[in-house]
N, C-alpha and C positions, 0 to 999 in steps of 0.2 A: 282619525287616528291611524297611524301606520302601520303596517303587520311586519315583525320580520322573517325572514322567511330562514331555515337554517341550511348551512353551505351545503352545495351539492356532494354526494358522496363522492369519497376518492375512487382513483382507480387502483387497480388489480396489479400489481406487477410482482410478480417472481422472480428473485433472483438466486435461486437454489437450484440452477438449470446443473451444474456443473460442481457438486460440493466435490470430489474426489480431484478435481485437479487443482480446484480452489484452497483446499487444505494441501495437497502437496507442496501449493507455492508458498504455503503459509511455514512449512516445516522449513522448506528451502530456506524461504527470509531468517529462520528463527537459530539455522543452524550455519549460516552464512554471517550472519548478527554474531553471535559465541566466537565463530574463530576470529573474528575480523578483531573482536574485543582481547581474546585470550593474547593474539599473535603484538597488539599492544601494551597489554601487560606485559608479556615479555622481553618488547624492545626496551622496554621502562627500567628493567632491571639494568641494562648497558652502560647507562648514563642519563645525562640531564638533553645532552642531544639529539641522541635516538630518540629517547621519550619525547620530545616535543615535537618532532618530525612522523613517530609512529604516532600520536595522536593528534597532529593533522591531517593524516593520511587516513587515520579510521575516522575521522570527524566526514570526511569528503565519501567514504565509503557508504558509512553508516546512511548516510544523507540519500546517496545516491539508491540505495535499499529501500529503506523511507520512499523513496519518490515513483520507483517502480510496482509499490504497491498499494498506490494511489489506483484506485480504479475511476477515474476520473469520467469517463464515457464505459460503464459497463454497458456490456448488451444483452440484451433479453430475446425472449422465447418468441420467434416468429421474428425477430426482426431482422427486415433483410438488409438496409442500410446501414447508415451511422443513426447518433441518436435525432438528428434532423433530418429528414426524409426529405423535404424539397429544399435542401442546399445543396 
């Protein structure tokens, strides 16, 4: 009969190296987000043109915000490369 054996423990990683710059960018994004939306509302009030135009333009904005706060490769404590060391 078979034994299972249970998965190896994970590893350690931190990523609270940096809370104070990490929330600033978080305010950044939050407060960059409000006027991008506000300044579309108010092209909205214009007409049907503006508004369709200023809510392309914050759709493209909004997005591009969204995309910069993808931490897609964070780095961590002690690392001195990328997240792949022998690439």
């Amino acid at each position: 009969m078979a034994q299972l054996l249970p998965p190896p423990p994970t590893t350690t990683v931190t990523t609270g190296d940096d809370d104070r710059r990490r929330l600033q960018f978080r305010l950044w994004q939050l407060s960059i987000t409000t006027i991008t939306i506000m300044v579309a509302v108010w092209f909205s009030t214009m007409g049907v043109l503006p508004a369709i135009l200023a809510w392309v333009v914050a759709k493209h904005v909004l997005v591009a915000i969204y995309l910069m706060g993808l931490d897609r490769y964070p780095t961590y404590r002690d690392e001195v490369t990328g997240p792949r060391p022998g690439a």
